[in-house]
C-alpha positions as CSV (number, residue, x, y, z in Angstrom):
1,X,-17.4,9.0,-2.0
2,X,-15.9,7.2,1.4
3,X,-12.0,7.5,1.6
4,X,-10.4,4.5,3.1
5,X,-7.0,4.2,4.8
6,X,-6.0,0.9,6.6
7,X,-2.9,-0.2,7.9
8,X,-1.5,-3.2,6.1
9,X,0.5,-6.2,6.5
10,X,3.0,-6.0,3.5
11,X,5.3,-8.6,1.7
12,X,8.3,-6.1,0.1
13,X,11.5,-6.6,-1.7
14,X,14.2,-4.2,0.1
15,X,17.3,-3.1,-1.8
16,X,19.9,-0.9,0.4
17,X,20.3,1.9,-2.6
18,X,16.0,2.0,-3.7
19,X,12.9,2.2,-2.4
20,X,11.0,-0.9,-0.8
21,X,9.0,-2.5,-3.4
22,X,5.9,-3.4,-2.7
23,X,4.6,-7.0,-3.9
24,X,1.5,-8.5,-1.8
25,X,-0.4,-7.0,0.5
26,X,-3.0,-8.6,3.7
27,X,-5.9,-6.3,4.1
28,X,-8.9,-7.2,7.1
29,X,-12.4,-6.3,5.3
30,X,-14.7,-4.4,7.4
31,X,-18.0,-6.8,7.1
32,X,-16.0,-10.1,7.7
33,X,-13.2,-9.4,9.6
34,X,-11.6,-12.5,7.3
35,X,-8.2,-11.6,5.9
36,X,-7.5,-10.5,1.9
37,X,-4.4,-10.8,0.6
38,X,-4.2,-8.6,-2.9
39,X,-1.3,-8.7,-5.3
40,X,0.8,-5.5,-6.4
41,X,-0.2,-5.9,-10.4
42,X,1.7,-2.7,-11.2
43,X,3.2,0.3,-9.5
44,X,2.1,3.2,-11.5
45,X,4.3,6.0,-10.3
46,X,6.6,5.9,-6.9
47,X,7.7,9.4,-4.9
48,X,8.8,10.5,-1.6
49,X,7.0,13.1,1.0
50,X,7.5,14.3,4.5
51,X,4.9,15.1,6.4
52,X,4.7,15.9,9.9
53,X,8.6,15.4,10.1
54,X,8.1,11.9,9.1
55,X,9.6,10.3,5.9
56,X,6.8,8.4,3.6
57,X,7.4,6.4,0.1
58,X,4.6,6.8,-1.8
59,X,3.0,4.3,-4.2
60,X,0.4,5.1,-6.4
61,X,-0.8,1.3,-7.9
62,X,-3.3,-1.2,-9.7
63,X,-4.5,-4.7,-8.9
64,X,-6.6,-6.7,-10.6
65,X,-9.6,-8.6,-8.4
66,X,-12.3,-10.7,-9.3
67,X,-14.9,-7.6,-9.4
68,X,-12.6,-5.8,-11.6
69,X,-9.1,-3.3,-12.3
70,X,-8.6,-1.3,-8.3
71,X,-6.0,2.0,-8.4
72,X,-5.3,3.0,-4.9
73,X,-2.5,4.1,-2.8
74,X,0.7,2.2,-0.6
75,X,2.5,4.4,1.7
76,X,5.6,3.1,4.3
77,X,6.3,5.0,6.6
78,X,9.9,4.7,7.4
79,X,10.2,5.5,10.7
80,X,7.7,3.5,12.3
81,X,8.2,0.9,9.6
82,X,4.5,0.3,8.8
83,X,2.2,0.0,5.5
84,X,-0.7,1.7,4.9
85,X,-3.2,0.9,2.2
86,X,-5.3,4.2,1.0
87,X,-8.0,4.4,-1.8
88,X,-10.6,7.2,-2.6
């Protein structure tokens, strides 16, 4: 099976003492190039990683589309200050 990562263009609530929360997301499909904007449904489980020096928040998620339920991944980056969307 394909893995996909994309960067995104993400709508987030930011608190000063949490973790961004992720609510709507703008995705470019590959065939098209048209713009899909998915909702965050439900954040499943939320963690933090560092890798290559760099600190990541992890969201692992679910979204309901009109094909049916999706799990995949968020991650923000915080030091570049970018989305990316991942799914397996």
């Amino acid at each position: 099976m394909k893995s996909l990562m994309k960067e995104v263009d993400m709508i987030a609530y930011f608190k000063i003492s949490d973790l961004p929360y992720p609510i709507r997301f703008r995705i470019k499909e590959d065939k098209t190039e048209s713009l899909k904007t998915i909702s965050v449904d439900d954040i499943i489980q939320k963690s933090k990683d560092r890798k290559y020096g760099n600190l990541m928040y992890i969201y692992d998620c679910s979204s309901k589309l009109e094909h049916g339920p999706i799990n995949y991944r968020l991650i923000y980056e915080v030091d570049l200050c970018k989305w990316y969307f991942y799914v397996k």
